[in-house]
MIDOSE-1310 file (N, C-alpha, C; in nm, 2 decimals, decimal comma, always signed):
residues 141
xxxx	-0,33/-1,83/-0,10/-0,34/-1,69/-0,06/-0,45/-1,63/-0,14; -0,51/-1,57/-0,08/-0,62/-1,46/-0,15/-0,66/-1,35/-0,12; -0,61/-1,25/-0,25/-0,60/-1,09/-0,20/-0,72/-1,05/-0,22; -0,80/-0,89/-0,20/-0,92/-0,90/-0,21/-0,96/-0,73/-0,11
xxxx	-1,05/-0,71/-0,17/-1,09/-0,58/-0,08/-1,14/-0,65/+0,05; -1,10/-0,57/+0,16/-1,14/-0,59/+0,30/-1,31/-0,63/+0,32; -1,33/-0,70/+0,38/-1,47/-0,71/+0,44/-1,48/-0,72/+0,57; -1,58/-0,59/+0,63/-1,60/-0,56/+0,74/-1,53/-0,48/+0,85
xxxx	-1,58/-0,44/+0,95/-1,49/-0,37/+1,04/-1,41/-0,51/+1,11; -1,37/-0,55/+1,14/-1,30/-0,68/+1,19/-1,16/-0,67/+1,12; -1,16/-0,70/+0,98/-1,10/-0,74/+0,88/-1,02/-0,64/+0,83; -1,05/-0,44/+0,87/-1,04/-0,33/+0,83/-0,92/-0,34/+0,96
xxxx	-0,97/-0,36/+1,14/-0,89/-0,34/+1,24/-0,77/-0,44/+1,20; -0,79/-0,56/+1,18/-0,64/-0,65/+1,12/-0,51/-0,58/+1,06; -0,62/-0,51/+0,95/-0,52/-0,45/+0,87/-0,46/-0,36/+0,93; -0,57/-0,26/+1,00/-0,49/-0,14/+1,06/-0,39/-0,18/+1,16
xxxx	-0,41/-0,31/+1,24/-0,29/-0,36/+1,34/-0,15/-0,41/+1,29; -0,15/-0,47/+1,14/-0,04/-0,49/+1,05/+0,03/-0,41/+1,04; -0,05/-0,23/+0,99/+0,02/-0,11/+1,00/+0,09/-0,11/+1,08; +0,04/-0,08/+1,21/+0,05/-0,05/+1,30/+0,19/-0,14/+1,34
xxxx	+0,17/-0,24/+1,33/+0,34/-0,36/+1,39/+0,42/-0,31/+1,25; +0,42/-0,28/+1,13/+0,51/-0,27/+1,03/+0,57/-0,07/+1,07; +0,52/-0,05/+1,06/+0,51/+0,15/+1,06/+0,55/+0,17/+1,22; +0,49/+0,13/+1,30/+0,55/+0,22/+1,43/+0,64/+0,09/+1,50
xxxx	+0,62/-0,01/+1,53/+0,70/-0,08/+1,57/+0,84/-0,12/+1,49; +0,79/-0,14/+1,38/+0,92/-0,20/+1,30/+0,99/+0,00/+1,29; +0,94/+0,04/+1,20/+1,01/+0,11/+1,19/+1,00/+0,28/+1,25; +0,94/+0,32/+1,35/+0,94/+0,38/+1,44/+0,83/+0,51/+1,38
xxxx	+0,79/+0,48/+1,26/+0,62/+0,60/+1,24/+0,58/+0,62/+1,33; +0,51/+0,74/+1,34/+0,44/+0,79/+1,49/+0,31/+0,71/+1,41; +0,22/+0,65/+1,54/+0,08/+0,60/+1,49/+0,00/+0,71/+1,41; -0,04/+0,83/+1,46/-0,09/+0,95/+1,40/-0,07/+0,94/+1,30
xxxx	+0,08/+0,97/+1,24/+0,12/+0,95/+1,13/+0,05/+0,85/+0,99; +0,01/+0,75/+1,03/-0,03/+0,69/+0,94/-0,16/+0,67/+0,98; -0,26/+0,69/+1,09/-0,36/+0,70/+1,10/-0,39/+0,86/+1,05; -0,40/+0,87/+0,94/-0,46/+1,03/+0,87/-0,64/+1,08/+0,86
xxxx	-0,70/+0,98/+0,92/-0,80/+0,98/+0,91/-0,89/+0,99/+0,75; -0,80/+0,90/+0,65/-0,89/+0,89/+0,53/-0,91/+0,72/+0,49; -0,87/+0,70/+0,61/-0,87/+0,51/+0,61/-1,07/+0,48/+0,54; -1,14/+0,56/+0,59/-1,32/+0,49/+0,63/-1,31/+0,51/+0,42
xxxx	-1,27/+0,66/+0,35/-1,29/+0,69/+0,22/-1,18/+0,64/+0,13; -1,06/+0,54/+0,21/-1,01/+0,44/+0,07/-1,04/+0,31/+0,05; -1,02/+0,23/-0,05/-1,05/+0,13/-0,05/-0,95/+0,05/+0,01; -0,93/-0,06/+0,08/-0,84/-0,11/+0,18/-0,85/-0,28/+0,11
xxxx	-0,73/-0,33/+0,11/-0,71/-0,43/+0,02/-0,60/-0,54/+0,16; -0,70/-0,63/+0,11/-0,57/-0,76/+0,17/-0,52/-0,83/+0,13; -0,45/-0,91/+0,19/-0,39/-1,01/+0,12/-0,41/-1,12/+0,24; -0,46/-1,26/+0,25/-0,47/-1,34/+0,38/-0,44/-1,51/+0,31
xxxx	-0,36/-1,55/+0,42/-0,31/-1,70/+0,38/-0,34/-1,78/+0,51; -0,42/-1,88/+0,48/-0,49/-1,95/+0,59/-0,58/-1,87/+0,68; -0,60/-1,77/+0,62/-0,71/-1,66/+0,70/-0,62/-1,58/+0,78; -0,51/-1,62/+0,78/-0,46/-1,51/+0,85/-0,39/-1,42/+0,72
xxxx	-0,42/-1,28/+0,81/-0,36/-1,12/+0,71/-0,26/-1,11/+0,74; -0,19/-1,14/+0,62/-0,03/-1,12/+0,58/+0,00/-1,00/+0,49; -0,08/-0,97/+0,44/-0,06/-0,79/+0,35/-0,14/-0,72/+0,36; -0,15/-0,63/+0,35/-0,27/-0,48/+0,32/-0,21/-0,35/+0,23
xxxx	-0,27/-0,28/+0,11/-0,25/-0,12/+0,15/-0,37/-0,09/+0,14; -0,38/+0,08/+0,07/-0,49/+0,10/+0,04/-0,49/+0,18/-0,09; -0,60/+0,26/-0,15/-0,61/+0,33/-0,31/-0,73/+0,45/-0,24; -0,70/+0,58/-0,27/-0,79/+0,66/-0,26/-0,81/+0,70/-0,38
xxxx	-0,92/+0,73/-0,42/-0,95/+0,77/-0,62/-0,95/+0,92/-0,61; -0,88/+0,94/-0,63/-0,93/+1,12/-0,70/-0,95/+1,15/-0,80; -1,05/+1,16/-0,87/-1,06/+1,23/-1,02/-1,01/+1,06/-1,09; -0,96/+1,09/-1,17/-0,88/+0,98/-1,27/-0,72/+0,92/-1,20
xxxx	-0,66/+0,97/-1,10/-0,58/+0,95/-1,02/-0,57/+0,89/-0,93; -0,51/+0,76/-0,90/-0,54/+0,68/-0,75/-0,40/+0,67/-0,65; -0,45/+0,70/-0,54/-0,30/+0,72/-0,47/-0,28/+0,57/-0,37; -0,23/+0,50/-0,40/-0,19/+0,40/-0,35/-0,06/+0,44/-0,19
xxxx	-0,12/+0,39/-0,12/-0,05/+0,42/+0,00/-0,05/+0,27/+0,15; +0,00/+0,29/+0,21/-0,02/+0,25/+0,33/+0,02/+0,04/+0,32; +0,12/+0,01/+0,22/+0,15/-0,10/+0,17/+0,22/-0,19/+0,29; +0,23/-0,27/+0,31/+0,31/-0,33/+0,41/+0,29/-0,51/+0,43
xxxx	+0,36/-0,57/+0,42/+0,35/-0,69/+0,44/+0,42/-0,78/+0,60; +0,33/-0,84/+0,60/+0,40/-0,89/+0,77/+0,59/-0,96/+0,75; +0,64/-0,92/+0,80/+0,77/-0,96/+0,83/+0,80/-1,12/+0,83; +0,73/-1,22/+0,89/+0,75/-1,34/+0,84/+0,70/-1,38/+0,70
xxxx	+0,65/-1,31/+0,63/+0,64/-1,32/+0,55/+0,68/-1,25/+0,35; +0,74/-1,20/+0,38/+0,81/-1,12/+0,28/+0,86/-1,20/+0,18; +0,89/-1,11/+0,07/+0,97/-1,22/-0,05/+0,92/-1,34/-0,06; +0,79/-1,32/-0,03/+0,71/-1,46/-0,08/+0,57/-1,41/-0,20
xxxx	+0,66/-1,32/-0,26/+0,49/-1,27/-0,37/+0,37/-1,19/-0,34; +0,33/-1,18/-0,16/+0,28/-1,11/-0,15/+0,24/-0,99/-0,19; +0,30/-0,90/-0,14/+0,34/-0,75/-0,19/+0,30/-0,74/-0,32; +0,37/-0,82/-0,42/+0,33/-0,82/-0,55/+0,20/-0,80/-0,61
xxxx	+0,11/-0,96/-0,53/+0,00/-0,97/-0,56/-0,10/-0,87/-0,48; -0,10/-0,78/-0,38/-0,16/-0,67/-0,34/-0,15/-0,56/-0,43; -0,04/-0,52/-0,50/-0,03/-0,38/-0,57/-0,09/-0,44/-0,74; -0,09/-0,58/-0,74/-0,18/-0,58/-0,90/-0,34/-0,61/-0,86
xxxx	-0,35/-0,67/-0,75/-0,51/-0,65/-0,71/-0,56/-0,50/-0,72; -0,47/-0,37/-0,63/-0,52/-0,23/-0,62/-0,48/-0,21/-0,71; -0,43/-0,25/-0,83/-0,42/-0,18/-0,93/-0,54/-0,23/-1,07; -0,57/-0,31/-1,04/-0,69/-0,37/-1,09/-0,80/-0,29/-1,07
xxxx	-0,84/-0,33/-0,95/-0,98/-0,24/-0,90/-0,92/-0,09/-0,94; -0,81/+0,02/-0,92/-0,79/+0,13/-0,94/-0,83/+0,17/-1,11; -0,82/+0,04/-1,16/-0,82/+0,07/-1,29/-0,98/+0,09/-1,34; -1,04/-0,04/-1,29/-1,17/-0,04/-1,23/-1,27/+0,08/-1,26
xxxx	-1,23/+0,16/-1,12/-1,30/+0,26/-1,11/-1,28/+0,40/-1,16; -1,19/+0,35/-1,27/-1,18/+0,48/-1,37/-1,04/+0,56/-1,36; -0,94/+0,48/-1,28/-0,82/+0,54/-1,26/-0,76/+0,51/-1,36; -0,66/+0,65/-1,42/-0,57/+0,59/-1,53/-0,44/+0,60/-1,48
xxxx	-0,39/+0,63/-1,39/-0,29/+0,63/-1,34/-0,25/+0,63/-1,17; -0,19/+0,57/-1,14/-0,12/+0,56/-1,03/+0,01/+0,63/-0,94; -0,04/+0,70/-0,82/+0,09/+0,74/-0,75/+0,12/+0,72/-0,63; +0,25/+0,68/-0,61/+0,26/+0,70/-0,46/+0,41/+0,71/-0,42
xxxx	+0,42/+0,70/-0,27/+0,55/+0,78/-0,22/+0,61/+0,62/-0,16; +0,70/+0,59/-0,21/+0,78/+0,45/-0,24/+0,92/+0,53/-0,13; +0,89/+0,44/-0,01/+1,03/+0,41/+0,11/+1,14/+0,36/-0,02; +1,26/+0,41/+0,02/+1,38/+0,42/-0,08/+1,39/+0,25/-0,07
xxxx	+1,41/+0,18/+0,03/+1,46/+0,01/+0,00/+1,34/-0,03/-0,14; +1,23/+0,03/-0,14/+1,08/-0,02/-0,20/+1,11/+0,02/-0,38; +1,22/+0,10/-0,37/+1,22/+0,14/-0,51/+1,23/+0,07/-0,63; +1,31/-0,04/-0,62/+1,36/-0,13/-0,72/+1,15/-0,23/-0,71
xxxx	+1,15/-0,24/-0,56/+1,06/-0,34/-0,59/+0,91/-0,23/-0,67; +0,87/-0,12/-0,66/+0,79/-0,05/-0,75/+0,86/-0,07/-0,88; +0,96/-0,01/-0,93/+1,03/+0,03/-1,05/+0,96/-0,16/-1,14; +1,01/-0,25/-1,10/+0,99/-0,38/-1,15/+0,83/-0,40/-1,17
xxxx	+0,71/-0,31/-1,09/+0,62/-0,36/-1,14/+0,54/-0,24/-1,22; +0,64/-0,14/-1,27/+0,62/-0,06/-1,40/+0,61/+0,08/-1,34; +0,61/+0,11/-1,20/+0,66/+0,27/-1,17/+0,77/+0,29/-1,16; +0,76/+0,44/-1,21/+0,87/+0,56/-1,27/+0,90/+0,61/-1,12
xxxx	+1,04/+0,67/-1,11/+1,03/+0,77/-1,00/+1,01/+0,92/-1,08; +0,93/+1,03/-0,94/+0,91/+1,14/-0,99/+0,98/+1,21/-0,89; +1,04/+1,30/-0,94/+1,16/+1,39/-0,88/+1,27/+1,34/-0,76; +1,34/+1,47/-0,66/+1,43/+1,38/-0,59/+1,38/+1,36/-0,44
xxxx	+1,44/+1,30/-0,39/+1,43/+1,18/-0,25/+1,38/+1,31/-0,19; +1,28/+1,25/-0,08/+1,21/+1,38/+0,03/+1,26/+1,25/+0,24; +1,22/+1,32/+0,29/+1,22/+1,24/+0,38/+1,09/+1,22/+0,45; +1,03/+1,15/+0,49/+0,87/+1,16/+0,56/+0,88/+1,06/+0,69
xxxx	+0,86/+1,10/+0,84/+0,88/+1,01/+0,93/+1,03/+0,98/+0,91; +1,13/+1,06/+0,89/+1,25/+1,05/+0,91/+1,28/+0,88/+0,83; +1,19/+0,85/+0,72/+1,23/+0,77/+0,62/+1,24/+0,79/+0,44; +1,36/+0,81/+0,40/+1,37/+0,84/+0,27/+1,27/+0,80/+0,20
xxxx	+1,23/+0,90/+0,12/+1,13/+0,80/+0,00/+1,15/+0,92/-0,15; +1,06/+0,86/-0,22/+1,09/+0,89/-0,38/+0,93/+0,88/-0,46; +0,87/+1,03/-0,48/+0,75/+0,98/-0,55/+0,73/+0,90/-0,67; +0,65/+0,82/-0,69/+0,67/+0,78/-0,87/+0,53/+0,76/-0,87
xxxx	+0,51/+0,69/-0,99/+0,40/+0,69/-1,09/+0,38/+0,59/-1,16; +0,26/+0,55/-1,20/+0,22/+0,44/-1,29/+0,14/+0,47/-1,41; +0,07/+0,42/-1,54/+0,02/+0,49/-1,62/-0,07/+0,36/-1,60; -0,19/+0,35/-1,58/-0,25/+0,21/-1,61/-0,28/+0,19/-1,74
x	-0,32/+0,06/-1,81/-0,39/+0,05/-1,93/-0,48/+0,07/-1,96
């Protein structure tokens, strides 16, 4: 498997179709919803095994702050490390480019699996797309 910033518009639509089957099919996001239109200004990250794309999210930089969003791994494939190895790639490059910390809005089943790779939660449960979630945070090194 090898994770890796996206290359090309080809490789950008994959991902966005992953979303697209994880977010509105699996779990009923309005497409809108997660197409926000800041896809072209994040950095968009894969993960691909035998060429085929099995993970994606993405990292927007603000200032010294990177927001990690839009994470999702294909369904036959879960609980197999992926996930993992996408959030320490964007967390790498986030680090990279001058980010000293990390945030994002963690779906409630997602919690334990952020918490284990060193995010905090920040305040209490919101709902978004009628799915619970829980802000947290990372501090990078």
């Amino acid at each position: 498997m090898v994770v890796r910033l996206a290359r090309g518009a080809e490789e950008l639509e994959r991902a966005l179709d992953l979303r697209r089957r994880v977010f509105a099919d699996e779990q009923g996001v309005r497409p809108e919803a997660d197409r926000d239109g800041r896809d072209p200004e994040a950095m968009q990250f894969v993960a691909l095994d035998g060429g085929v794309l099995v993970g994606t999210c993405r990292i927007l930089i603000e200032g010294r702050t990177a927001k990690l969003g839009r994470m999702v791994v294909a369904a036959g494939n879960r609980r197999r490390g992926i996930g993992r190895a996408v959030l320490e790639e964007a967390e790498r490059s986030a680090h990279e480019a001058g980010a000293t910390r990390v945030l994002l809005n963690a779906q409630l089943p997602a919690r334990d699996f952020y918490a284990r790779g060193g995010y905090e939660s920040r305040g209490a449960t919101f709902v978004e797309e009628g799915i619970e979630h829980v802000a947290m945070e990372k501090r990078l090194a």
